[in-house]
VOPAGU-2260 file (C-alpha; in pm, 1 decimal, decimal comma):
REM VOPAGU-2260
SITE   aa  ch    i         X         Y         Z
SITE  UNK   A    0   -2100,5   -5074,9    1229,6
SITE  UNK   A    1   -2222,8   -5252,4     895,1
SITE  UNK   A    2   -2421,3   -5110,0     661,1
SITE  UNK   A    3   -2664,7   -5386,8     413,2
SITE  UNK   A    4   -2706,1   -5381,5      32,0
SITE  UNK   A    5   -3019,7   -5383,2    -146,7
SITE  UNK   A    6   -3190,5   -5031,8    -235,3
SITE  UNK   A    7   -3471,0   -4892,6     -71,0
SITE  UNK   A    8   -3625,3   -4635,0    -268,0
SITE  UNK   A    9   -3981,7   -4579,3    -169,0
SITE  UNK   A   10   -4230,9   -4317,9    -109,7
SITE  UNK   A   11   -4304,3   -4251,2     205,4
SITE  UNK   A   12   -4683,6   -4331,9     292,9
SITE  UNK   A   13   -4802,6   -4013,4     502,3
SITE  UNK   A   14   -4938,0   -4310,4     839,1
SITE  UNK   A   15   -4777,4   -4233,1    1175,4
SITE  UNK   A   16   -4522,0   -4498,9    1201,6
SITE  UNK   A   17   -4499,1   -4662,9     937,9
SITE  UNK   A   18   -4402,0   -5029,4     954,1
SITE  UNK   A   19   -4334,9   -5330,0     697,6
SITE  UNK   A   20   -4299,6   -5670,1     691,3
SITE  UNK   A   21   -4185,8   -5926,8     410,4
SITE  UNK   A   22   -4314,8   -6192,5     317,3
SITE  UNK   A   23   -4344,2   -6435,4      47,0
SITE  UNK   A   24   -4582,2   -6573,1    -203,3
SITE  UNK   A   25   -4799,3   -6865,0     -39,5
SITE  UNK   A   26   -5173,8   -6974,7    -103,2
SITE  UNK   A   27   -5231,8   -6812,9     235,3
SITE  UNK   A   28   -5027,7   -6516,7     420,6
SITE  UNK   A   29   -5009,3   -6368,4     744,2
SITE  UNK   A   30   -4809,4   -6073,6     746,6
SITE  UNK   A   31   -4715,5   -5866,0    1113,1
SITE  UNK   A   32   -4641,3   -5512,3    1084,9
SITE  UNK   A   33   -4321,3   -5658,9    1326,8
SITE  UNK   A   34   -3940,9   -5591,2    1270,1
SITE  UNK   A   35   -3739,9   -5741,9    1555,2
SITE  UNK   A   36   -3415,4   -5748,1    1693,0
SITE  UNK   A   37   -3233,7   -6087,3    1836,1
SITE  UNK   A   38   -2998,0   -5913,6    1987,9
SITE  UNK   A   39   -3077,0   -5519,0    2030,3
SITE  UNK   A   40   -2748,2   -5368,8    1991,1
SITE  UNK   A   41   -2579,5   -5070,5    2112,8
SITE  UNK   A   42   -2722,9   -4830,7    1807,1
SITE  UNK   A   43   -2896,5   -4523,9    2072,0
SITE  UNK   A   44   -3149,0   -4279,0    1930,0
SITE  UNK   A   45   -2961,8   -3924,4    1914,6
SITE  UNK   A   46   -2684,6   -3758,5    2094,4
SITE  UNK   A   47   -2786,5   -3492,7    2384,4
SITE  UNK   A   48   -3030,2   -3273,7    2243,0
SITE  UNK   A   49   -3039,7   -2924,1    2264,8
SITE  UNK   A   50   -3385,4   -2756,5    2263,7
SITE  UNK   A   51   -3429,1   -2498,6    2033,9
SITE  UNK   A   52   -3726,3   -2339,7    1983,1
SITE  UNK   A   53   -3900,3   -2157,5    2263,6
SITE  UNK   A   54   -4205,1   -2342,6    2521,8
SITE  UNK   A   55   -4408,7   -2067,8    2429,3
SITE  UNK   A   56   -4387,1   -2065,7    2129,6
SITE  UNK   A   57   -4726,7   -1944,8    1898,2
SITE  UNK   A   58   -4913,1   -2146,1    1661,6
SITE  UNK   A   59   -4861,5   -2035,5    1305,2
SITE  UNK   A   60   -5179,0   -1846,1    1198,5
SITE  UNK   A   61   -5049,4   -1700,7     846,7
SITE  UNK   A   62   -5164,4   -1724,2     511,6
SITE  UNK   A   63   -5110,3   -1938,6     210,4
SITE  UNK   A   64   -4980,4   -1868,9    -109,6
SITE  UNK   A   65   -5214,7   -1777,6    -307,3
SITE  UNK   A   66   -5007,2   -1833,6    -599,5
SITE  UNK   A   67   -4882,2   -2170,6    -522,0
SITE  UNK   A   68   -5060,3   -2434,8    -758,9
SITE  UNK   A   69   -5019,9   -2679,2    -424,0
SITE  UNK   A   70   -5368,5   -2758,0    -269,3
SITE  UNK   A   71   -5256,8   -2955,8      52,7
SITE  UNK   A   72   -4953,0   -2835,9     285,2
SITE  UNK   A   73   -4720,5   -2962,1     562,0
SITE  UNK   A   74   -4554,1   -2803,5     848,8
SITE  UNK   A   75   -4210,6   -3006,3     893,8
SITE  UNK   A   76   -3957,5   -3027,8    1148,8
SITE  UNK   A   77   -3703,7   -3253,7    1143,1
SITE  UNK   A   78   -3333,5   -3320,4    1327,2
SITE  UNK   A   79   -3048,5   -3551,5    1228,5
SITE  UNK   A   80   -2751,6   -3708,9    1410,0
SITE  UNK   A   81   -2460,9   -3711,3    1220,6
SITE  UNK   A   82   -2271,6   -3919,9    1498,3
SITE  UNK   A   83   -2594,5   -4213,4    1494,5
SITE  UNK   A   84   -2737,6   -4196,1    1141,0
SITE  UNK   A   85   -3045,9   -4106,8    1255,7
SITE  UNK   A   86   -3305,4   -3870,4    1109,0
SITE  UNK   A   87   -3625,5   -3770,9    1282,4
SITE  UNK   A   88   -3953,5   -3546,9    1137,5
SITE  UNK   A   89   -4258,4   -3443,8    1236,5
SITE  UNK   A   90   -4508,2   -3331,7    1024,0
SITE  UNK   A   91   -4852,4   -3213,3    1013,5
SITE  UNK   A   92   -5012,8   -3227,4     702,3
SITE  UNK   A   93   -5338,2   -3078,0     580,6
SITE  UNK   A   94   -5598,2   -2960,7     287,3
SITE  UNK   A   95   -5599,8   -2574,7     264,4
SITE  UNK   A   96   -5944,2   -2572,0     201,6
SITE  UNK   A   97   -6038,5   -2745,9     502,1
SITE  UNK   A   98   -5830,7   -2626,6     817,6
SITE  UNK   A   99   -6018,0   -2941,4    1023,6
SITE  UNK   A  100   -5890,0   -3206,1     784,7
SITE  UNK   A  101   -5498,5   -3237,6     892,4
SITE  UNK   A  102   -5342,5   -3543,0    1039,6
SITE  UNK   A  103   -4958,8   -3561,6    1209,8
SITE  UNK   A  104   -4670,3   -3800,5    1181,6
SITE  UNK   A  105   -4369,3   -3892,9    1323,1
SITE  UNK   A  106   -4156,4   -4127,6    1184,0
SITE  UNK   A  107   -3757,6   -4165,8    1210,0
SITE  UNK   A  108   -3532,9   -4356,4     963,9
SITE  UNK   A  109   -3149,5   -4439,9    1010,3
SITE  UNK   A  110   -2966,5   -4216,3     732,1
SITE  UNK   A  111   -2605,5   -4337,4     764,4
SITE  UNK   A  112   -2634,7   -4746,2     816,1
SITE  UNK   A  113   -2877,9   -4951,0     664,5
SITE  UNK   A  114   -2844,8   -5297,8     863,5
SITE  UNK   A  115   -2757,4   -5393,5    1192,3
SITE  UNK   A  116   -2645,9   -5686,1    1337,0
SITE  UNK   A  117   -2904,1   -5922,8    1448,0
SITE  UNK   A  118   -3185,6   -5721,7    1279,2
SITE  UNK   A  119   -3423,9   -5886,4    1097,5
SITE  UNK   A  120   -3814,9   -5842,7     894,4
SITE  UNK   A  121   -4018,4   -6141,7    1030,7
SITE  UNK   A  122   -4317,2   -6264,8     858,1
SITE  UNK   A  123   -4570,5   -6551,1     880,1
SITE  UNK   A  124   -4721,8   -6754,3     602,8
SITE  UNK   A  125   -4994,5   -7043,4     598,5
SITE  UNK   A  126   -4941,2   -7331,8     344,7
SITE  UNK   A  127   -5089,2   -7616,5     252,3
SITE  UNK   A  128   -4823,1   -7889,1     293,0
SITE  UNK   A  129   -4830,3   -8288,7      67,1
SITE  UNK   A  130   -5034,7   -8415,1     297,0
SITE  UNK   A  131   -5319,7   -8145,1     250,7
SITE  UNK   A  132   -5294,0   -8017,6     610,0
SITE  UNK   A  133   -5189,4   -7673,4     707,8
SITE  UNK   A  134   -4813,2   -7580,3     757,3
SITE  UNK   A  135   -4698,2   -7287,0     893,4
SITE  UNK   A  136   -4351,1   -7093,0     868,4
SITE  UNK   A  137   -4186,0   -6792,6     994,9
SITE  UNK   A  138   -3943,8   -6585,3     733,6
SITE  UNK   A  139   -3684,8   -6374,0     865,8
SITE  UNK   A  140   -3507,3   -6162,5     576,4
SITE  UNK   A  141   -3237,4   -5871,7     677,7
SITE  UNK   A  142   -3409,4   -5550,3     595,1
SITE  UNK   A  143   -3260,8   -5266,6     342,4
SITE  UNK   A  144   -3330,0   -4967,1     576,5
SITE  UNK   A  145   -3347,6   -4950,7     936,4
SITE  UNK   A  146   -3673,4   -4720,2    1086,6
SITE  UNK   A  147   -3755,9   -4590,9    1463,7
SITE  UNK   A  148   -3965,0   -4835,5    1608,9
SITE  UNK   A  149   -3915,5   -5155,6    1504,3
SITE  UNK   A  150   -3609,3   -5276,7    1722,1
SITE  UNK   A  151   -3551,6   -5315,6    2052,7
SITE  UNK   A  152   -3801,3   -5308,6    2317,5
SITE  UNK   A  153   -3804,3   -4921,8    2400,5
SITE  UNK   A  154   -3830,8   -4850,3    2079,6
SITE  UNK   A  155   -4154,4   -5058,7    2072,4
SITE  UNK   A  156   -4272,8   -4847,7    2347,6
SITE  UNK   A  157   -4165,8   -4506,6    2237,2
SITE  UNK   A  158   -4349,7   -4588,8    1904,5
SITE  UNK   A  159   -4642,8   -4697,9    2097,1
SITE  UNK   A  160   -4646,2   -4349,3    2299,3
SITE  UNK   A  161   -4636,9   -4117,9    2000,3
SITE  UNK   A  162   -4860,3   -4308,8    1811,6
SITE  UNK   A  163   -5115,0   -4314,6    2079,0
SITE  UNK   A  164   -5039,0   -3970,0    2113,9
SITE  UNK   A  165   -5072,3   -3820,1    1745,2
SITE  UNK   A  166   -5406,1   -4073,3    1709,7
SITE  UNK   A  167   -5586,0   -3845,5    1980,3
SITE  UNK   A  168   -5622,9   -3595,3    1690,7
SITE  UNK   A  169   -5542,9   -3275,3    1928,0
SITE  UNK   A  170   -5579,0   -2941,5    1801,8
SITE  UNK   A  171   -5256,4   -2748,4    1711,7
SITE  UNK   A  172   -5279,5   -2515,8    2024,1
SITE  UNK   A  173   -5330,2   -2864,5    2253,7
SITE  UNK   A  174   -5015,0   -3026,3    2065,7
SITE  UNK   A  175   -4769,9   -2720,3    2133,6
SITE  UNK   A  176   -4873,4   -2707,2    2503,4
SITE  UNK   A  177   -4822,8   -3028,8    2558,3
SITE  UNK   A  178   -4638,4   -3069,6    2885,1
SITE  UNK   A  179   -4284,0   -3299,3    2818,0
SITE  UNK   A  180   -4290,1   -3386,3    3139,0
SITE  UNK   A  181   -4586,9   -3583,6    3141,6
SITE  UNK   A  182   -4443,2   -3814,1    2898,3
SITE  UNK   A  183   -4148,1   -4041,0    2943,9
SITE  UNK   A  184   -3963,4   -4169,5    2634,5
SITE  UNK   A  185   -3755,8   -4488,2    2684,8
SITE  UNK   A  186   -3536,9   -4493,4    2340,5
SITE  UNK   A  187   -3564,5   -4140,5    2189,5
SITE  UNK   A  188   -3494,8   -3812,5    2350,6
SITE  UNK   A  189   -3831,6   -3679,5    2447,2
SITE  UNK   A  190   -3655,1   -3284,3    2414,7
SITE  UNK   A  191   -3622,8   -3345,6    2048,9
SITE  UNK   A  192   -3962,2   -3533,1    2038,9
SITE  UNK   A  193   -4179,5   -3201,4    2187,1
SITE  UNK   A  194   -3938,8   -2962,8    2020,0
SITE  UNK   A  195   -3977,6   -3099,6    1730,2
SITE  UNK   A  196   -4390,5   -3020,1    1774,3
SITE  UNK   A  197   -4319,3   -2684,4    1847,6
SITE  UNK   A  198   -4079,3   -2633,4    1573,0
SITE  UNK   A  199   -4290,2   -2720,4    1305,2
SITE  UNK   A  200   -4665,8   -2575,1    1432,3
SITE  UNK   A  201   -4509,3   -2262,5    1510,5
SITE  UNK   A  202   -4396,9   -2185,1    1134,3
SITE  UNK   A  203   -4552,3   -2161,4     763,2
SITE  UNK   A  204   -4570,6   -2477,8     598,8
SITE  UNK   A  205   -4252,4   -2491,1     325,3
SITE  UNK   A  206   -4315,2   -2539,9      -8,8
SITE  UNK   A  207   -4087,7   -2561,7    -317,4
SITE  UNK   A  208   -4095,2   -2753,1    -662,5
SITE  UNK   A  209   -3778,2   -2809,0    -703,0
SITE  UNK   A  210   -3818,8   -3187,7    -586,5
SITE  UNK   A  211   -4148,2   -3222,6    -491,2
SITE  UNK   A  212   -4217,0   -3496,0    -680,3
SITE  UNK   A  213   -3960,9   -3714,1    -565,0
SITE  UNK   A  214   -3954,7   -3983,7    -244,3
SITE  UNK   A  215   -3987,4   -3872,7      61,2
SITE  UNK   A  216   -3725,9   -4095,6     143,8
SITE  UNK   A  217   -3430,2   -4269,5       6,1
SITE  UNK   A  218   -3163,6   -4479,1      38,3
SITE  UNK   A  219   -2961,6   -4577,5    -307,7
SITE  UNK   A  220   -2611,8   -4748,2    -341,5
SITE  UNK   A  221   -2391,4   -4858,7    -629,5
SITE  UNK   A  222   -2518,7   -5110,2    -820,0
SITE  UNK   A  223   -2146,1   -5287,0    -780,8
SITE  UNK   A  224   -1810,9   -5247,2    -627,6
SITE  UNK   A  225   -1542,8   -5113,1    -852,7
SITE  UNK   A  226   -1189,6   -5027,3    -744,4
SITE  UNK   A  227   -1300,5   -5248,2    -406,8
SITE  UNK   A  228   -1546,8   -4996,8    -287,8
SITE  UNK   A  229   -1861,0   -4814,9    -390,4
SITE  UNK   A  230   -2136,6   -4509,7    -317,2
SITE  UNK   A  231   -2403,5   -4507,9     -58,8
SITE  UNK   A  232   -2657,1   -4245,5     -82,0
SITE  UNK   A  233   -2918,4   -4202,5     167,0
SITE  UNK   A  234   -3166,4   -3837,7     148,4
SITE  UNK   A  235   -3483,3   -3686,5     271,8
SITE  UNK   A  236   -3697,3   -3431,3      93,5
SITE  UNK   A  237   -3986,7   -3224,4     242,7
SITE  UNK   A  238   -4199,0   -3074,1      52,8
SITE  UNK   A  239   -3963,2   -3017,1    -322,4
SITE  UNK   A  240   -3625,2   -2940,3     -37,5
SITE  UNK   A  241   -3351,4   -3174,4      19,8
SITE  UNK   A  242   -3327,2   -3155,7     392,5
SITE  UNK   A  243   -3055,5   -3388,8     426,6
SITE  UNK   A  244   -2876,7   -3608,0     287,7
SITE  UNK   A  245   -2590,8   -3893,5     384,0
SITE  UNK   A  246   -2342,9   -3956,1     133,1
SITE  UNK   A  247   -2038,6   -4304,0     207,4
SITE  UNK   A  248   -1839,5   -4470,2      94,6
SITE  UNK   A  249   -1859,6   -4878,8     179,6
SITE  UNK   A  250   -1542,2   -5066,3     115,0
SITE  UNK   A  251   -1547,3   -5418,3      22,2
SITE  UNK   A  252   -1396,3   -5660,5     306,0
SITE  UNK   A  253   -1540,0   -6042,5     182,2
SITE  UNK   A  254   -1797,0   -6202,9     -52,3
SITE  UNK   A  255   -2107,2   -6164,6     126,9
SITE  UNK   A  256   -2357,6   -5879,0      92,4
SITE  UNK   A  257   -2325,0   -5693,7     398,1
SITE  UNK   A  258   -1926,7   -5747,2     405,7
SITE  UNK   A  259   -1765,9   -5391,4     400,5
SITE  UNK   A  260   -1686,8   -5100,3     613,6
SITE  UNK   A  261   -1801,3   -4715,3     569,5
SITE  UNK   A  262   -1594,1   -4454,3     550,6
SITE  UNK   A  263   -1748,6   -4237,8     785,1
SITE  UNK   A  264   -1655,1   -4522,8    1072,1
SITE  UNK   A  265   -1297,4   -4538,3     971,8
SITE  UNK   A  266   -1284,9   -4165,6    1008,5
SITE  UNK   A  267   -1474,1   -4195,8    1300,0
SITE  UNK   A  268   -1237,5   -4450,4    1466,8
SITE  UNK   A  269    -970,7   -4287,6    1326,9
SITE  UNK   A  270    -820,7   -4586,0    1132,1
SITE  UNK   A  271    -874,5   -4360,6     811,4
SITE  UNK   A  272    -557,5   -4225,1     590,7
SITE  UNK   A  273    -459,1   -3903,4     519,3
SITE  UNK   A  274    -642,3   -3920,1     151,7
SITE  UNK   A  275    -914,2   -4102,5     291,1
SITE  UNK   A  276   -1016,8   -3796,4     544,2
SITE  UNK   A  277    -952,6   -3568,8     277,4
SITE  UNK   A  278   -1205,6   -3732,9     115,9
SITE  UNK   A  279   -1450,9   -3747,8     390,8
SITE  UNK   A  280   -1423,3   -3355,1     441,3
SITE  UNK   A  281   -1496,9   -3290,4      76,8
SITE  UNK   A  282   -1765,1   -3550,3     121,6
SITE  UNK   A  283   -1908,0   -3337,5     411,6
SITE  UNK   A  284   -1876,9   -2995,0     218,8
SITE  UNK   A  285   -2084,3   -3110,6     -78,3
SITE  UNK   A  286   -2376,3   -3245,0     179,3
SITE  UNK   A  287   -2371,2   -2913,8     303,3
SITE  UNK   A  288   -2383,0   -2727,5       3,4
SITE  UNK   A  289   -2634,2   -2921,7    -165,0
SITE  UNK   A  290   -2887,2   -2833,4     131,8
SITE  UNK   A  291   -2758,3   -2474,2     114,7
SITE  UNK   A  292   -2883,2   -2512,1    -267,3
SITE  UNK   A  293   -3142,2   -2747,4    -264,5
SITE  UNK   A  294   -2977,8   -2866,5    -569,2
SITE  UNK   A  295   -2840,1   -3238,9    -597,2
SITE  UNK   A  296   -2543,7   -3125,7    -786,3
SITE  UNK   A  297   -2451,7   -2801,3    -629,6
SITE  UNK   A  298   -2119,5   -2717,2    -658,4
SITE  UNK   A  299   -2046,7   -3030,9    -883,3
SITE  UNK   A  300   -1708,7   -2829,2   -1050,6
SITE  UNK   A  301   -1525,0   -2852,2    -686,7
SITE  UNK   A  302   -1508,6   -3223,7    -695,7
SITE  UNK   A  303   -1609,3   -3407,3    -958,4
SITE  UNK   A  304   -1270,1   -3442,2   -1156,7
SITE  UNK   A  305   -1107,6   -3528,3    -883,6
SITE  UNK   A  306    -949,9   -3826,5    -724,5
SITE  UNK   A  307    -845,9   -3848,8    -380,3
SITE  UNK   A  308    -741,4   -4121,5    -147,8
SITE  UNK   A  309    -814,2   -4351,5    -396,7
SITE  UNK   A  310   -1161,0   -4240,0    -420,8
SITE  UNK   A  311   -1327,2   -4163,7    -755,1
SITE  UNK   A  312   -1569,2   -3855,9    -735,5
SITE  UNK   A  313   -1653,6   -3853,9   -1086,6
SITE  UNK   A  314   -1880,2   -4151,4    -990,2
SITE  UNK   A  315   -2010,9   -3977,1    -672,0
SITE  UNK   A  316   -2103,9   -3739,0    -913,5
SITE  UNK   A  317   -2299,4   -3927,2   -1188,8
SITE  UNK   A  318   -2448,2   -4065,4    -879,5
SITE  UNK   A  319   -2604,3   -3787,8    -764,8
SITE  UNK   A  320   -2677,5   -3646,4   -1099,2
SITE  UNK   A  321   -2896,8   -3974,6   -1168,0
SITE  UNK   A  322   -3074,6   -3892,5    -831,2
SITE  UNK   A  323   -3130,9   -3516,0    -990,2
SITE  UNK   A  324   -3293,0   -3624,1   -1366,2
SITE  UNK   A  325   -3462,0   -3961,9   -1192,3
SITE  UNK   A  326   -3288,3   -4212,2   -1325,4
SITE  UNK   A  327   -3141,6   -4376,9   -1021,4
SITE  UNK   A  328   -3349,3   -4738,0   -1077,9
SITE  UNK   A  329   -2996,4   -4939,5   -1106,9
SITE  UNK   A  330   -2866,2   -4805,5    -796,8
SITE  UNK   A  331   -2941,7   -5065,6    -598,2
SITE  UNK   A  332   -2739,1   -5408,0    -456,2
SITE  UNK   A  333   -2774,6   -5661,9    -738,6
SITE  UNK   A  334   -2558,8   -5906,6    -539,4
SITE  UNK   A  335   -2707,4   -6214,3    -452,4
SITE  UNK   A  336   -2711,1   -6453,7    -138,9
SITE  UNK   A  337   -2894,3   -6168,7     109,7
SITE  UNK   A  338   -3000,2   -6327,3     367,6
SITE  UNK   A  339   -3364,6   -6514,7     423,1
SITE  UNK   A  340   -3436,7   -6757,8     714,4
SITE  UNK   A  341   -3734,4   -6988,6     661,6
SITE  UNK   A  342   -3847,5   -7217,9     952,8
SITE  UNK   A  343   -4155,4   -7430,3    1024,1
SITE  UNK   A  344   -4333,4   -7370,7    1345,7
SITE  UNK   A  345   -4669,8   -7480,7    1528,0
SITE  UNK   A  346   -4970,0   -7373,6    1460,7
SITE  UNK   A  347   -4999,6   -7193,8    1858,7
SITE  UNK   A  348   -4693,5   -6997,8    1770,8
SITE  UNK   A  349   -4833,9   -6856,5    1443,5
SITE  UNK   A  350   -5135,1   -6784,6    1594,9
SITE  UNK   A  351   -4967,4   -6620,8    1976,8
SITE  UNK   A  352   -4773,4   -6396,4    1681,5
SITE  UNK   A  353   -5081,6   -6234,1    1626,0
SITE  UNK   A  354   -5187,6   -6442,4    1301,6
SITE  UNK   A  355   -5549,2   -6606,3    1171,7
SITE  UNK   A  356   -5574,6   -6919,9    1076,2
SITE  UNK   A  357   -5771,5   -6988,0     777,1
């Protein structure tokens, strides 16, 4: 499976389900909050998942810290799929002031590719063509991160569920005895989905400093291919911890952007070399120990002067120590030629895609 090229680095706005859609700069835009798949694919949701926090589980009554200097606070589950990429959290977030002013969200980004095939942002614009009457276009472009709901069909409808769900505002004690049953998911596994609820409202909120002033979410890469292959660096924090993180390698197979493989597939597939697993099993130990730490560069002196299959891991290293001190702004794709698909259409397809003529 491919993985695409520009860098994503953006905070996280705390709306269920968040959604985007680019665009251009017209006298007139119409923007849909729509990412759509020609073709959906055979990416799935999650592996089997294992339940694993009790159905009766309590609502967490405790205290704050007094001492913390934090004023708000968020309870946070979250699961990833090593084998799919993907990442899921919930969270409900709230002023510790006010115990009746909390909101929850549930959003889901793909940690380990950042395009699929097919998969593209659409947007609509209004113009004003020679002639002075109105022209209207659609713009595809190829996205730099791929999120839960904006794919296929069920994901559409899953998304729909939850959000219709979370916007119901139910106490904590309604959420965690919700009944799964009741509910039937279409893309995700609805297990995860309700344990995930449980999970999180059944626990103190976390807190640490450490990071909590970084994105919520991130996905960086190399600004260039040296050697014939480069970095790709994907994490999540909650609240100051790194709760995961997806570190790849992308190997350069032609001259357009999204023309490489990851390392992680050839190991997968097992079309990977000797060096090149021993790579990907040091790759895997420093994910884990940076979690274990909460510390970008944990164990940095186990890898960093070394060089195996080919691989470089004093750059994986000054990678992740620019992610540590915040100075990761060139690590994104600065090749050119990504992809963007303009195309006229009527005015009674602009407006049946949800748009306003003005």
């Amino acid at each position: 499976m491919k993985s695409i090229r520009c860098h994503i680095a953006v905070s996280f706005l705390l709306l269920a389900l968040f959604l985007t859609a680019c665009g251009s700069t017209p006298s007139h835009m119409e923007t849909t909050a729509e990412l759509t798949a020609l073709q959906t694919g055979s990416m799935t949701a999650s592996t089997p998942y294992q339940t694993g926090t009790p159905l009766d589980a309590a609502v967490w009554n405790g205290e704050y810290d007094p001492d913390s200097p934090i004023k708000f606070y968020r309870q946070i589950a979250s699961h990833m799929d090593d084998k799919t990429g993907w990442y899921f959290q919930f969270i409900r977030e709230g002023v510790k002031e006010d115990p009746e002013e909390y909101f929850y969200t549930f959003h889901g980004m793909n940690m380990r590719y950042r395009y699929k095939d097919n998969y593209w942002s659409v947007s609509y614009m209004q113009d004003i063509g020679g002639d002075g009457k109105p022209v209207f276009r659609r713009i595809k472009s190829k996205p730099g991160s791929i999120h839960f709901g904006t794919s296929s069909e069920d994901e559409h409808a899953d998304r729909d569920l939850i959000n219709d769900l979370l916007n119901k505002r139910l106490t904590p004690e309604e959420m965690i005895a919700l009944d799964p049953d009741q509910y039937e998911f279409r893309w995700i596994d609805g297990n995860m989905f309700f344990d995930l609820i449980r999970e999180a409202l059944s626990n103190p909120p976390i807190e640490t400093m450490t990071y909590l002033d970084y994105p919520m979410w991130a996905m960086y890469v190399d600004p260039e291919y040296i050697d014939g292959y480069r970095f790709q660096i994907g994490f999540y924090c909650k609240m100051g911890t790194i709760d995961e993180i997806y570190i790849d390698v992308l190997y350069k197979t032609g001259t357009e952007c999204d023309d490489y493989v990851q390392l992680s597939d050839l190991v997968e597939e097992r079309k990977a070399d000797a060096g090149q697993q021993e790579a990907f099993e040091l790759i895997q130990m420093v994910r884990t120990e940076i979690k274990k730490e909460n510390y970008f560069l944990a164990q940095e002196e186990l890898y960093k002067d070394k060089e195996i299959g080919g691989i470089d891991f004093y750059r994986m290293y000054a990678f992740l120590n620019a992610l540590h001190t915040k100075t990761a702004d060139n690590y994104f794709d600065s090749q050119p030629g990504i992809p963007w698909l303009v195309e006229e259409i009527s005015e009674e397809e602009f407006i049946a895609a949800g748009n306003t003529v003005h």
